[in-house]
Phi, psi and omega in degrees: 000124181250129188230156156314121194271190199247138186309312199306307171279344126008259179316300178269001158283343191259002213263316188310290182303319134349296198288344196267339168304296219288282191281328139246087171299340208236344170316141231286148167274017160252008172294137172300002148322302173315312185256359144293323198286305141359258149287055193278341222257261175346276140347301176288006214240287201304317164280351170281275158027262177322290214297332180259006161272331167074045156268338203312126189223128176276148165256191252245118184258155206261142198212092185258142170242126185275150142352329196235040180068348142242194216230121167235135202264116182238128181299162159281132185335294205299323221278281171330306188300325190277313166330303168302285164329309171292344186252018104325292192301292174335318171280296180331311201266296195307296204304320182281027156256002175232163198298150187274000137331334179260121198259017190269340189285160170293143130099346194270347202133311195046238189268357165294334209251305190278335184293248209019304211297313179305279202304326163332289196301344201106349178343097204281316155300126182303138180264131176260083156325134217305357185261340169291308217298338176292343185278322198286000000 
């Protein structure tokens, strides 16, 4: 059954993909990148599809373990690219709707905006941050 998708995800699948190309660009050749990137013309029809019939299901993550103990856990290319969409949306729609106190988003400021904020108020204490407190 083939449904339309909504103009939106349009948008944020070519913007997604641009970005999942970008980032592994360096990946292995047996990574499943490859042959996502291959078939993308397919691929992008069969996930617009899915996402908008609301079959769409994440697979299965990959877990490489390194020489010196660690470890990194990697999603599949279709699983990224759709994770990257919703947080591509997510940013559009919701963040200009929440308050600007809150300083951890891009563009708000961060730990510079809040020490200000603190030190204004007056702040008697030192504010501790996860890189002092990584210090102790």
């Amino acid at each position: 059954m083939s449904v339309s998708p909504p103009e939106s995800f349009l948008t944020y699948i070519d913007e997604a993909y641009e970005w999942l190309c970008s980032a592994r660009l360096d990946y292995s050749a047996n990574s499943d990148i490859w042959r996502f990137r291959f078939h993308w013309n397919l691929e992008r029809e069969n996930l617009l599809n899915a996402l908008a019939c609301s079959t769409f299901r994440f697979g299965v993550t990959t877990c490489y373990r390194f020489e010196n103990a660690d470890k990194r856990i990697v999603f599949a290319a279709r699983d990224s690219l759709v994770l990257k969409m919703l947080a591509l949306y997510l940013n559009d729609t919701l963040v200009p709707r929440l308050p600007r106190s809150i300083f951890h988003l891009k563009d708000r400021g961060g730990l510079t905006r809040i020490s200000h904020k603190f030190l204004l108020r007056g702040a008697k204490r030192p504010i501790k941050t996860r890189k002092s407190a990584q210090k102790c």
